[in-house]
C-alpha positions in Angstrom: 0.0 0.0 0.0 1.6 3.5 -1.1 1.9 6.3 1.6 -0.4 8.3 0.1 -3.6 5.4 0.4 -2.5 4.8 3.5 -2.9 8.7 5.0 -6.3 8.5 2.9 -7.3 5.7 5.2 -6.0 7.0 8.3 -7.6 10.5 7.1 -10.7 8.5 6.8 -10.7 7.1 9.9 -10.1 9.5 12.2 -13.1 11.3 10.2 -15.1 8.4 10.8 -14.2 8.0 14.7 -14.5 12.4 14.7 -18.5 12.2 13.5 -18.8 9.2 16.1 -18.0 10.7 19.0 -20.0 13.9 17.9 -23.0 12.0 17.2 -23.0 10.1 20.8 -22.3 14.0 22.3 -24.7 15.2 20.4 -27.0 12.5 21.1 -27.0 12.2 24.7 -26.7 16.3 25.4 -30.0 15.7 23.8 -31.5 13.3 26.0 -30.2 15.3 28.4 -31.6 18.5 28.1 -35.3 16.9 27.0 -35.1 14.7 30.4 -34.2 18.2 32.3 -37.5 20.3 30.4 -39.5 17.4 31.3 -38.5 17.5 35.0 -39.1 21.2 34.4 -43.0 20.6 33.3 -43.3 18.4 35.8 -42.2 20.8 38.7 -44.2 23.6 36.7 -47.3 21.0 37.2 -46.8 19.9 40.6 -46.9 23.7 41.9 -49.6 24.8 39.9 -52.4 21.6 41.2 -50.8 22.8 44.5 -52.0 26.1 44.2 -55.3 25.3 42.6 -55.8 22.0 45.3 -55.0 24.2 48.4 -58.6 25.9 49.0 -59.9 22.8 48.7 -58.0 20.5 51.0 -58.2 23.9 53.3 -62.1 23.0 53.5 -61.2 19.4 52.9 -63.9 19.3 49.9 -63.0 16.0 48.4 -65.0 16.6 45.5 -63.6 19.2 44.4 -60.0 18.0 45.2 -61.2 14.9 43.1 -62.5 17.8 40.0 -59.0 19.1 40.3 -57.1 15.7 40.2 -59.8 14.4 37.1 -59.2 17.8 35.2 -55.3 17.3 35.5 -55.2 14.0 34.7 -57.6 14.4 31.1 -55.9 17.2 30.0 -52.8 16.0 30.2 -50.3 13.1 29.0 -49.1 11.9 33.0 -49.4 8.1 32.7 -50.3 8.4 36.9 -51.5 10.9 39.1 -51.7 10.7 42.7 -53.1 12.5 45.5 -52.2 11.3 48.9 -54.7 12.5 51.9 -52.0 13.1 54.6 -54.7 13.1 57.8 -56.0 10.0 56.7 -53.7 8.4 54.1 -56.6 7.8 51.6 -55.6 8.1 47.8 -56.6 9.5 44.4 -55.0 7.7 42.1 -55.5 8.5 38.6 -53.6 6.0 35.5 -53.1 5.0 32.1 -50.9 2.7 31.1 -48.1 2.8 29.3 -48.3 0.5 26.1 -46.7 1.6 22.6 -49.1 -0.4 19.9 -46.9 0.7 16.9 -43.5 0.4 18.2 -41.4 -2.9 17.9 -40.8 -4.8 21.5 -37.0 -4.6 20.3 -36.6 -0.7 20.3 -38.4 -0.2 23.3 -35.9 -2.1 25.1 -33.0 -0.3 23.3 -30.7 0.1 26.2 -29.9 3.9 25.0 -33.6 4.3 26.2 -32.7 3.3 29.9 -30.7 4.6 32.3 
């Protein structure tokens, strides 16, 4: 092999091993940052049913807490919401599961999907 295929090569290949390592960087500064904004909405939620809950457990109107927990729960995409009474440890529990009908059992259990 002449010198000048073999510095194509190695050219080649440390392009090749470059656009890996950018691509898994890239790739889980991603997942990253969509696993923080999620964490985000989630906190954004949580204080916002707190807020809107509180005159009702104030009055302890389990109706309307129940309203409150029903309203979150269908107009959003929580697989499980949960109230816990803290005087009397009775629950609201609210959940759909978690089934993708369209996606192959293989790529679900991708381990890049898992932490």
């Amino acid at each position: 092999m002449t010198l000048y295929r073999q510095l194509v090569v190695g050219m080649i290949a440390v392009f090749v091993l470059l656009l890996t390592s950018v691509f898994i960087i890239e790739f889980n500064t991603t997942r990253n940052f969509l696993e923080q904004q999620q964490r985000s909405e989630v906190n954004n939620t949580i204080n916002t049913v707190g807020l809107a809950l509180a005159p009702y457990l104030k009055s302890q109107d389990s109706v309307a807490v129940e309203s409150v927990i029903n309203a979150l729960f269908d107009g959003s995409t929580y697989s499980t919401v949960r109230l816990v009474f803290l005087e009397t440890n009775e629950e609201i529990v609210r959940s759909y599961p978690i089934k993708p009908s369209d996606v192959p059992e293989w790529f679900t259990n991708f381990p890049c999907f898992h932490q």
